[in-house]
N, C-alpha and C positions, 0 to 999 in steps of 0.2 A: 724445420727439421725436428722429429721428434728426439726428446733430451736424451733415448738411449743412444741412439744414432748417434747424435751428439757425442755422448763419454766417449764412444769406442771412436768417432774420428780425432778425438781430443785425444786418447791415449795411443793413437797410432801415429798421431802427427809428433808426438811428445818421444816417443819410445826411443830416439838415438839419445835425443839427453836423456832420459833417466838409464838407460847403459853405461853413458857415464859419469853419472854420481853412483854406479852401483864400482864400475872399475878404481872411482877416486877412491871411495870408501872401502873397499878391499886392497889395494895398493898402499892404504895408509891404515890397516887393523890398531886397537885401543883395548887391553885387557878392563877383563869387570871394574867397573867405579874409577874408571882412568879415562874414559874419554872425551876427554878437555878437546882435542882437536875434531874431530868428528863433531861435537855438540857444538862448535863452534862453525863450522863448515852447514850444517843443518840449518842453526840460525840465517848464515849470511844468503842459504837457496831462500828461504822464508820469507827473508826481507825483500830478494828480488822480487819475489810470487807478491808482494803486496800484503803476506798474512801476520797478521800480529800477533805477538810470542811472547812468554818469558821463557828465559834460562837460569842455568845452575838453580835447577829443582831438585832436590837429593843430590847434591852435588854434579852433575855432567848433566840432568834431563832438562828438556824442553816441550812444551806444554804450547800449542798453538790452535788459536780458533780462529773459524771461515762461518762465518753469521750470515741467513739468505736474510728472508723475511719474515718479520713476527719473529727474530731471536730467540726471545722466550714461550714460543709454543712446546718445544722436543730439543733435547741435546740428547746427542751419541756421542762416543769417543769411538778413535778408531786408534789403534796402540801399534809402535812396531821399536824392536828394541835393539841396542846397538853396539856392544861388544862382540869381541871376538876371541879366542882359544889362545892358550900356551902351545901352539904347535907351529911347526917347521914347515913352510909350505913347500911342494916340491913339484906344482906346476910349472911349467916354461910357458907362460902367456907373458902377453905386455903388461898385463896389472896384477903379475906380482906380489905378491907381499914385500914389502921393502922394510920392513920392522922386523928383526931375523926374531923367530923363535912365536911369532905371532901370526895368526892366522885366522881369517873368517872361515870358519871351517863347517859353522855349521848355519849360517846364509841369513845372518845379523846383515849382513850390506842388503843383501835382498830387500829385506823388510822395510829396511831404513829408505831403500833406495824408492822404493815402489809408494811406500807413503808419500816421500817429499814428490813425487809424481801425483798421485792422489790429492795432494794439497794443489800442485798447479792448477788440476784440473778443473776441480771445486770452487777456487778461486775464480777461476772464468766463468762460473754459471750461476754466481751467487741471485741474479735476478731469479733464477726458476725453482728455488723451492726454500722451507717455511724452516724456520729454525738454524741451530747451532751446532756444528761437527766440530767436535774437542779432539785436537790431535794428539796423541802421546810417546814422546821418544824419551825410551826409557835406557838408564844404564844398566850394568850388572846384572841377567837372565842368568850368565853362566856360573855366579856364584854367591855362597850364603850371603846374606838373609835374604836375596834377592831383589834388585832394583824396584819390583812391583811393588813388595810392598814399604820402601820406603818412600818411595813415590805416593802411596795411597799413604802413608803417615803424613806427607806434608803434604796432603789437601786434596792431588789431583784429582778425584771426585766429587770435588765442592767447587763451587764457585765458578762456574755453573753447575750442578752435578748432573750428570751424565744416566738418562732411565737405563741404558746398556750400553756396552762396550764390543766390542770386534777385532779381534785379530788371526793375522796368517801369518803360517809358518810351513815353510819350504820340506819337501818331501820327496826322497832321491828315488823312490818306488814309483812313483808318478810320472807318465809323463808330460813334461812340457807343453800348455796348451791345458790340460786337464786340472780340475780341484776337486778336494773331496771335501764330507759332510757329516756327522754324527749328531745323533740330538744324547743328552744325557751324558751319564759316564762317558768320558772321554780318555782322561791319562790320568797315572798314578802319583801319589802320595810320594814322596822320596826322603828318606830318613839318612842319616851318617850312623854307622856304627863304629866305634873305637875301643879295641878290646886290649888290653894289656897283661899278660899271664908272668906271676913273679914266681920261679921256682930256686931253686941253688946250684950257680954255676959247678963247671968244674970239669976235668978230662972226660971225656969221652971214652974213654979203657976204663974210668971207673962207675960205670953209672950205678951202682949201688950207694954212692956216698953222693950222688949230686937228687936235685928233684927236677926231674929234664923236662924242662918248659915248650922244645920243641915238641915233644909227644903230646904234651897236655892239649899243647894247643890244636895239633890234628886231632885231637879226640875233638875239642872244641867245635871244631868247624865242620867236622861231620856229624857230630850230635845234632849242633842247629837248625840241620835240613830237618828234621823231625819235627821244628817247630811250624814246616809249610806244610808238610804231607801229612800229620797226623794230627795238627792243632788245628790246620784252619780248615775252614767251609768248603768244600770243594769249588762250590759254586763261588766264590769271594775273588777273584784276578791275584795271587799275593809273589814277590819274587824275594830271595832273601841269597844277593851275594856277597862274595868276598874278593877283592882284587890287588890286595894288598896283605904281602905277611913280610916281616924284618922280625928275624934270629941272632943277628951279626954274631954268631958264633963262627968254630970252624971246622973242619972235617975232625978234628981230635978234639974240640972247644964244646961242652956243653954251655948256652951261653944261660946267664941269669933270667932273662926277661924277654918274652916275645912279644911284637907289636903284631894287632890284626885289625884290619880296615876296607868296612865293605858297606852295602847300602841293604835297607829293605824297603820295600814298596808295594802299596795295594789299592784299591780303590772304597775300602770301607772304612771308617773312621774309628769305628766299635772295635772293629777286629786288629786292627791301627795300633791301639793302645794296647790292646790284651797281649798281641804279641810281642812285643817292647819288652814288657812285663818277664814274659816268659822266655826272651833271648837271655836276659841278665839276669834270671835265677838261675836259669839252665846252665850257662855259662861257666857264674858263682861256683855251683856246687860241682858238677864236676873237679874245677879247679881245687878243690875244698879235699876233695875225695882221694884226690892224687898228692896231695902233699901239699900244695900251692897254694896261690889264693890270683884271684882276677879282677883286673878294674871293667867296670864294663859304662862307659860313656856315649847315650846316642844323643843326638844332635835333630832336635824337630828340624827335617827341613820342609820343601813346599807342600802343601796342602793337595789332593786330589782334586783335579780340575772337569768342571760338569760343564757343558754346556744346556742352555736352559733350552726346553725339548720346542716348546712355541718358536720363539725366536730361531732355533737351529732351522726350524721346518721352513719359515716365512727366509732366510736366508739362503737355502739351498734351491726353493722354489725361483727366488731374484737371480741365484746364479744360473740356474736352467734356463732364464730369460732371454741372459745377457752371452752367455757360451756356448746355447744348445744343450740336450738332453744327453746327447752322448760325448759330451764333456764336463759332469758333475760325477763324481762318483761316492760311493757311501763307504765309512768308514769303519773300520771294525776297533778294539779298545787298543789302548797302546800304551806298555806300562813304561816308556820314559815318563819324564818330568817335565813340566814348565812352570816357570812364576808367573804367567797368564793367569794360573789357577788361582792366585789370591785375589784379582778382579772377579774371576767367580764366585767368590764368594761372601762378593759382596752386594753383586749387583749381576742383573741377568746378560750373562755372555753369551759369547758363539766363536768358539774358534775354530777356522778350518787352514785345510791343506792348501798348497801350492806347488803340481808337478813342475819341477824345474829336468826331470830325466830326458837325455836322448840319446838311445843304444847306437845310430847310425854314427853321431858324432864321438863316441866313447865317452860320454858324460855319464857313468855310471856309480861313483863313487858316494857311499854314504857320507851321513854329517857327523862330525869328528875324525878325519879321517886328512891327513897330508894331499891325496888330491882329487879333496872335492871341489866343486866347480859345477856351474850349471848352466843350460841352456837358457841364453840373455832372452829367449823369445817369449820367456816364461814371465818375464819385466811386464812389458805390456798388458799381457792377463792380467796380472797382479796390480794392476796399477790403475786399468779399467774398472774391472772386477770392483775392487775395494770403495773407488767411489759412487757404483753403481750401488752397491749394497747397501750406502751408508744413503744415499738419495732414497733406496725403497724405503729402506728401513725410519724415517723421518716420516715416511707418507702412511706407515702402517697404524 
């Protein structure tokens, strides 16, 4: 039997259990840098599959290698990361969230689930090909400084290090059965901003004697659009919002001091920093101008994530292989974020999609959302798929 045959009767013969290590794993959600039980549950599938591991890598990760033959000729890493959301799940399935206020919501079981499948697989065919697949299950994607790169802090692309890395990530646009593909820029930058406006409380019937920090700060946060539309390159991808304002004043209360908290995001580095620059003078001075004064604190967060353009190519060609032509599809930019991107840049990536959508079943729900959920058929793919890729990708 030829070894693709192989993957794909291996991941269909596979596909009820990894359903349910994806049900386990979502019946039992772990917020960022918390999951002690999940890393623990990873371990013990690992140790059935036969593959050798350490754990508590950055605290919760797990790091596991499947060595064919010749070891040391190529190592890949294939990454899938495994937290889950502060939110309230409101599906009525068997699995649940059973953790109130926690939720996989944006398809962390997925990932988790379809790699420890990927790992079975690979495990069974170590006779048929040359080299080392690094697995990585990472903690904390969903929050600062991000599992990735603490994870790359303590080691995980040494020993053995890895020429590239691979991962997927679930996409409620897609459906089920389908993945997509981008070479190059792929997703943005993502920054925190935290802006604090101090003016001088006081009635409301008086606003001559107070310095009304709720105004400042609407001037504030409409000025700042100025900084997208007329600062940057047109051509540049840049988003710059606000999702967060506290006044705790009250309808007669001018209150002292207004909190503002929002992100900005772009895919160029250069323009990255300039605008940074130019949120908190712009900010400043307004503030200055009105009587006031403003803190203005951003928070570097994840880096803009590239996929390297060869690699992307030689991986989308492998999926066309393994799923047919008219099941790979091409991707356009997307200014969310991932801590993927910090393995980008350090070593040549590739990260693509995984449709998990089906309108017939009403699986339609984006990720972040109370009830997202996805079609389990999209397991299999993901689970084939991945170590079909990580097989070409060794022979390339």
């Amino acid at each position: 039997m030829e070894l693709k045959q192989r993957i794909q009767q291996l991941a269909a013969t596979i596909s009820t259990d990894v359903i349910g290590y994806r049900r386990h794993i979502h019946a039992n959600p772990e917020l960022s840098f918390e999951e002690t039980n999940t890393s623990a549950y990873v371990s013990q599938l690992l140790t059935s599959f036969g593959v050798k591991h350490e754990t508590s890598i950055a605290g919760t990760g797990v790091v596991a290698l499947i060595e064919g033959k010749n070891p040391s000729s190529k190592v890949i890493a294939l990454r899938a990361d495994m937290d889950a959301l502060p939110i309230e799940e409101k599906n009525d399935v068997p699995y649940k969230s059973t953790n109130i206020g926690v939720m996989h919501a944006c398809g962390h079981d997925v990932h988790t689930s379809s790699l420890l499948g990927t790992a079975k697989i690979l495990s069974q065919v170590t006779d048929q090909f040359e080299g080392t697949i690094k697995l990585i299950f990472q903690p904390g994607e969903e929050k600062f400084p991000g599992g990735a790169s603490l994870m790359i802090d303590a080691g995980v692309l040494e020993n053995p290090a890895p020429q590239n890395i691979i991962g997927q990530h679930v996409m409620a646009l897609i459906p089920a059965g389908k993945v997509g593909f981008r070479e190059g820029m792929y997703m943005a930058s993502a920054d925190e901003i935290y802006i604090t406006v101090k003016g001088k409380g006081g009635h409301a019937a008086m606003p001559d004697k107070n310095v009304d920090s709720i105004l400042i700060a609407s001037h504030i946060i409409v000025a700042l659009q100025q900084v997208i539309s007329r600062n940057c390159d047109p051509r540049i991808p840049a988003v710059l919002s606000f999702g967060k304002i506290m006044g705790m004043g009250a309808t007669n209360v001018i209150p002292e001091e207004v909190y503002i908290e929002g992100t900005f995001r772009t895919l160029n580095e250069e323009w990255r920093a300039e605008a940074k620059q130019r949120i908190k003078k712009m900010a400043s001075g307004i503030a200055e101008s009105m009587g006031a004064t403003c803190d203005v604190d951003i928070k570097d967060g994840y880096p803009f994530l590239k996929n390297e353009p060869a690699l992307a190519k030689r991986m989308r060609a492998a999926a066309v292989d393994f799923l047919g032509e008219e099941n790979v599809l091409d991707l356009d930019l997307w200014m969310a974020a991932e801590d993927f991107a910090y393995y980008s840049q350090k070593i040549d990536a590739c990260f693509y999609r995984l449709g998990i959508r089906n309108e017939a079943k009403g699986i339609t729900s984006g990720v972040h959302t109370s009830t997202f959920d996805i079609d389990e058929a999209a397991l299999q793919t993901g689970t084939g798929l991945m170590a079909w890729l990580a097989l070409e990708e060794l022979k390339a």
